[in-house]
C-alpha positions as CSV (number, residue, x, y, z in Angstrom):
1,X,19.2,-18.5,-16.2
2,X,18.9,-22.0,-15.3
3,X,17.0,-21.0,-11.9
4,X,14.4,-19.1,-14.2
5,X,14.5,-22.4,-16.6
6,X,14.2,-24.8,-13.5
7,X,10.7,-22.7,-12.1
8,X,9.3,-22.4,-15.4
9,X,9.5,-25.9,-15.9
10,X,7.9,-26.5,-12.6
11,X,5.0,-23.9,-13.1
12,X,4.3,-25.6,-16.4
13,X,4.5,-29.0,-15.6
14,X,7.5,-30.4,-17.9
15,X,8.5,-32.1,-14.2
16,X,7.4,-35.5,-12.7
17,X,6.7,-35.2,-9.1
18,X,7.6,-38.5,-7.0
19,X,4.6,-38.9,-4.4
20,X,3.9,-41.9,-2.2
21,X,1.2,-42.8,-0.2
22,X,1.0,-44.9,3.4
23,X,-0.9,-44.9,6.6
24,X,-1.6,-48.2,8.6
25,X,-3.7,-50.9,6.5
26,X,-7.5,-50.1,6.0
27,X,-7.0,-46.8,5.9
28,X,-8.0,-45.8,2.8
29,X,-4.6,-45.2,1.0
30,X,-5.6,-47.5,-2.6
31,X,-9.0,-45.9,-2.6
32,X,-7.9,-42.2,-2.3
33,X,-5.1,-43.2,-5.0
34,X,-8.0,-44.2,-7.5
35,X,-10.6,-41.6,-6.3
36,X,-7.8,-39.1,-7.1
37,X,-7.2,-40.9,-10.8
38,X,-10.8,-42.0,-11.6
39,X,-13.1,-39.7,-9.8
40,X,-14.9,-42.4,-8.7
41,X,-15.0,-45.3,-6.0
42,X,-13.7,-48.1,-6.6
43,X,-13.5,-51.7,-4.9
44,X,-10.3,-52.5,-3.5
45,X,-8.3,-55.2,-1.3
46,X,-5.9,-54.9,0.6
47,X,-2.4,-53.8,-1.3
48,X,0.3,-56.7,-1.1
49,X,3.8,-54.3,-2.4
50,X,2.7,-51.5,-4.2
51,X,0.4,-49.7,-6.7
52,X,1.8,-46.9,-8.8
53,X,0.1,-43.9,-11.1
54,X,0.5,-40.7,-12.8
55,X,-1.9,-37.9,-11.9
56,X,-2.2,-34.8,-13.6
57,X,-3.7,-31.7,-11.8
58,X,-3.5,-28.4,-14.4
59,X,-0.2,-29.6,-16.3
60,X,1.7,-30.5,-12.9
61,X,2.1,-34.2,-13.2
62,X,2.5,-36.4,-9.9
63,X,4.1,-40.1,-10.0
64,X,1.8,-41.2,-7.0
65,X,3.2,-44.5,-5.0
66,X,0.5,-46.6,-2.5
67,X,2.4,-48.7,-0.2
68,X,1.2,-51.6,1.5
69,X,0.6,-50.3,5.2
70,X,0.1,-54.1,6.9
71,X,2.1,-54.5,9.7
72,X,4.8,-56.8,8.0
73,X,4.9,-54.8,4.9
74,X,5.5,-51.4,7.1
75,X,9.0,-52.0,7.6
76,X,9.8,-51.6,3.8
77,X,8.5,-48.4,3.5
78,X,11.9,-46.7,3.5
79,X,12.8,-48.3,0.4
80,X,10.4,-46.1,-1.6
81,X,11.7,-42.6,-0.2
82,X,14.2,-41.7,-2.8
83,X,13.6,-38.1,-4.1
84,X,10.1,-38.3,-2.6
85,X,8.5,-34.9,-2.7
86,X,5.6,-35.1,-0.8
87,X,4.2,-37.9,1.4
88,X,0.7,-38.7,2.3
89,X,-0.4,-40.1,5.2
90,X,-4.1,-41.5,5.1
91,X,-5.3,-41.9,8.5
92,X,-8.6,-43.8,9.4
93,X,-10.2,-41.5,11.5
94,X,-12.4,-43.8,13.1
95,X,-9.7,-45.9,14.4
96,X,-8.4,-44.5,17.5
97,X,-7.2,-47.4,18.9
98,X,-4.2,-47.2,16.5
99,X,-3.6,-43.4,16.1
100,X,-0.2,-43.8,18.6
101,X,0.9,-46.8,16.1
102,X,0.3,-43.8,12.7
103,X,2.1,-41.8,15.2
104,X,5.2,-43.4,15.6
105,X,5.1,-44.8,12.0
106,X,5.3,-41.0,10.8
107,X,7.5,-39.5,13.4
108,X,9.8,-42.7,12.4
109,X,9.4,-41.6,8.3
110,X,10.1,-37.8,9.2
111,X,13.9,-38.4,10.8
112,X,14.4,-40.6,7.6
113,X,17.0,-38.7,5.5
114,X,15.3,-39.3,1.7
115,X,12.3,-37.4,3.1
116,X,13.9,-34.3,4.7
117,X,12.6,-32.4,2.0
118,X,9.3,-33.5,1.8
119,X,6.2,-31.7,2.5
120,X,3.3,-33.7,4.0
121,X,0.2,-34.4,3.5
122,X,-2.2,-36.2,6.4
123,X,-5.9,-37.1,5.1
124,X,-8.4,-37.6,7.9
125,X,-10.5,-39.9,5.9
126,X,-13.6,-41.8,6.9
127,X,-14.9,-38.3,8.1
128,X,-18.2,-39.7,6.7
129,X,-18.7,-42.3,9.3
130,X,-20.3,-41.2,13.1
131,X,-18.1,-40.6,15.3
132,X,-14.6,-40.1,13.6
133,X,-12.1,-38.0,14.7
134,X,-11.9,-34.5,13.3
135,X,-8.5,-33.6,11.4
136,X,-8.1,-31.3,14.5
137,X,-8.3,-33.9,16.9
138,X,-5.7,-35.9,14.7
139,X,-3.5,-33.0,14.3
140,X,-3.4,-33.3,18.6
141,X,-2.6,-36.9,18.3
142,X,-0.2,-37.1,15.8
143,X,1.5,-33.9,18.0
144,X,1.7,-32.5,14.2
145,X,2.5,-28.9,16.2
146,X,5.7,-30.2,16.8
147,X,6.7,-30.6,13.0
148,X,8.8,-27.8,12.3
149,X,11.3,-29.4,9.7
150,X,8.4,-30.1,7.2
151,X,5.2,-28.1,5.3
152,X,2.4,-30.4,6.0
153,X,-1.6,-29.9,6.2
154,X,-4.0,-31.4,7.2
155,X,-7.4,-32.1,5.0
156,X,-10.3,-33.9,6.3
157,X,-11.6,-36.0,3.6
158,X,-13.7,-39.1,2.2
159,X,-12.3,-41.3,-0.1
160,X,-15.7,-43.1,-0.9
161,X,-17.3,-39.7,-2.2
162,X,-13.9,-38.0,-3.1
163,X,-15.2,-34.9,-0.8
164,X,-11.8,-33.0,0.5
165,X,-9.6,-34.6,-2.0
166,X,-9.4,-31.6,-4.8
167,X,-8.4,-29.2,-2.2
168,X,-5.6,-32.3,-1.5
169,X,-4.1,-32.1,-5.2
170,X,-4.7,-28.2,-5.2
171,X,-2.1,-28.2,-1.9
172,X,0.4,-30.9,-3.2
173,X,0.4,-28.6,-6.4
174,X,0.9,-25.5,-4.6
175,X,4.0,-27.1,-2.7
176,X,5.7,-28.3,-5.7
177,X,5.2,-25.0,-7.6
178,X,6.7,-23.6,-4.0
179,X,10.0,-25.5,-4.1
């Protein structure tokens, strides 16, 4: 019985789902957290600590955490994990100088033990600009093939215009329901 209990609660939303959100700085991570709340674009500098909202997609409510992702601040990242259920990782997909540092910062975060039940989430954002990396090509980089202790998917996206963001929530909703 409390099984049953436990999955109707989860299909119906009674359940607050702990997300956070990194990548390196200027990726994107505050404006996809506010494009996903507001629908709209909104100016942003860069995040000192950490912002925190609730999102609501069809009665499944997500507590969504955006971490600072500035070299110093990087470090600290760890101390957000706890009972994380699904981690984004906003890449800037025009900056391919950096892709080995995202990397390493999200093959470090997946052998960390508060996320071995995470699913994640990798947005190829900046697809709007000439020239960015397709979420393809990032999937090579980031050797995501490899990842077999983890759901993840990857979603090209813009943050500016929000294009490739629903079908984010609609696959962050679909894992939760899942587990």
């Amino acid at each position: 019985m409390g099984f049953f209990l436990s999955k109707m609660l989860a299909v119906f939303g009674d359940r607050e789902h702990k997300v956070v959100i990194v990548g390196l700085d200027n990726a994107g991570k505050t404006t996809v957290l506010y494009q996903f709340l507001t629908k709209e674009a909104v100016h942003t500098s860069p995040t000192i600590g950490s912002n925190v909202e609730e999102i609501t997609v069809r009665k499944t409510h997500f507590l969504v955490w955006d971490i600072g992702g500035q070299e110093s601040l990087r470090a600290s990242w760890y101390s957000y994990y706890s009972n994380t259920e699904i981690v984004i990782l906003v890449v800037d997909s025009t900056d391919r100088e950096r892709l080995t540092v995202t990397k390493e910062e999200l093959h470090q975060m997946l052998a960390h033990e508060d996320l071995q039940n995470a699913s994640i989430l990798i947005l190829a954002n900046k697809q709007d600009i000439k020239g960015s990396m397709t979420a393809a090509e990032i999937s090579q980089c980031l050797t995501l093939d490899t990842i077999t202790t983890h759901p993840w998917h990857v979603q090209a996206c813009c943050a500016l215009t929000g294009e490739g963001l629903p079908a984010s929530l609609d696959w962050m909703k679909t894992q939760v329901v899942a587990n």
